[in-house]
C-alpha positions in Angstrom: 23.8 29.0 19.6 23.2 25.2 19.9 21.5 23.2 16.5 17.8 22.5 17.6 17.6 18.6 17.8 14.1 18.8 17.0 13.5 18.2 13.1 11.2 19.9 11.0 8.4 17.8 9.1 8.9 17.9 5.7 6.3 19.5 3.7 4.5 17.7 1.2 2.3 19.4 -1.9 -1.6 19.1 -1.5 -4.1 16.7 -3.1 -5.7 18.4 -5.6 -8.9 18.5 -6.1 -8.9 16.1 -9.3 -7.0 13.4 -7.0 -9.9 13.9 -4.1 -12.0 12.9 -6.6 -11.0 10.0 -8.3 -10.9 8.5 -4.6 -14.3 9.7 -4.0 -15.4 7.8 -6.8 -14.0 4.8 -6.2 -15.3 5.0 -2.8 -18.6 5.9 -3.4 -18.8 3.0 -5.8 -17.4 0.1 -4.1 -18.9 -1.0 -0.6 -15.9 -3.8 0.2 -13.2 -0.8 -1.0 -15.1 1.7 1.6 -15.9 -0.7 4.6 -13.0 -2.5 4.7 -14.8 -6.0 4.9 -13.5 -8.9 2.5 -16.6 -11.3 2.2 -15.7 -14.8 1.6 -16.6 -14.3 -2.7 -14.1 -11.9 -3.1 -10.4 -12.6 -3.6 -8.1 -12.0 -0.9 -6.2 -9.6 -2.2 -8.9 -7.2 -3.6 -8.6 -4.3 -1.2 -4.7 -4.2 -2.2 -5.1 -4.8 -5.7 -7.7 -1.7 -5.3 -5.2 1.0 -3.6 -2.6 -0.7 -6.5 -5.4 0.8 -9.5 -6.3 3.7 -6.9 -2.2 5.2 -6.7 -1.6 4.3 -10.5 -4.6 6.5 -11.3 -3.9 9.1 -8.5 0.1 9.5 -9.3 -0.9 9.4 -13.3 -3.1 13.3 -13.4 0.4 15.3 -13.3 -1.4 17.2 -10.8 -0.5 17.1 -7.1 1.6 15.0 -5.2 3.0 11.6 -6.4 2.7 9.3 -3.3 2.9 5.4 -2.6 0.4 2.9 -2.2 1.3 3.1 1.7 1.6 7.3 1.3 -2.0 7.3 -0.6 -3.8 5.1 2.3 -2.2 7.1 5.2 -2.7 10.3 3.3 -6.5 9.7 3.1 -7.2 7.4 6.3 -6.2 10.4 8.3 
């Protein structure tokens, strides 16, 4: 039989629920890290800098998956 060219998605380990929380609360208390919206008083680079602390926290509870910054955003964006 003929290799199937379609490739199978890799699976990755699930957020636990200690990593779902930590980004709740950093959501829940920070309106320009939940909208989106950089008003002119805020550095530039805030949001970034946020998702920085955000995957150093997440990737430091030895529970659940270690991601990227990039990994973290699509992971919870989608």
């Amino acid at each position: 039989m003929a290799e199937s060219s379609v490739s199978k998605r890799k699976r990755t380990e699930n957020t636990s629920v200690e990593q779902c929380d930590i980004y709740l609360e950093h959501i829940e208390g920070d309106y320009i890290f939940r909208s989106g919206v950089i008003n002119p008083t805020v550095e530039p680079k805030y949001i970034e800098n946020k998702w920085k602390k955000l995957t150093i926290e997440l990737n430091s509870l030895g529970k659940g998956p270690v991601l990227t910054k990039e990994a973290w955003q699509k992971r919870f964006k989608d």
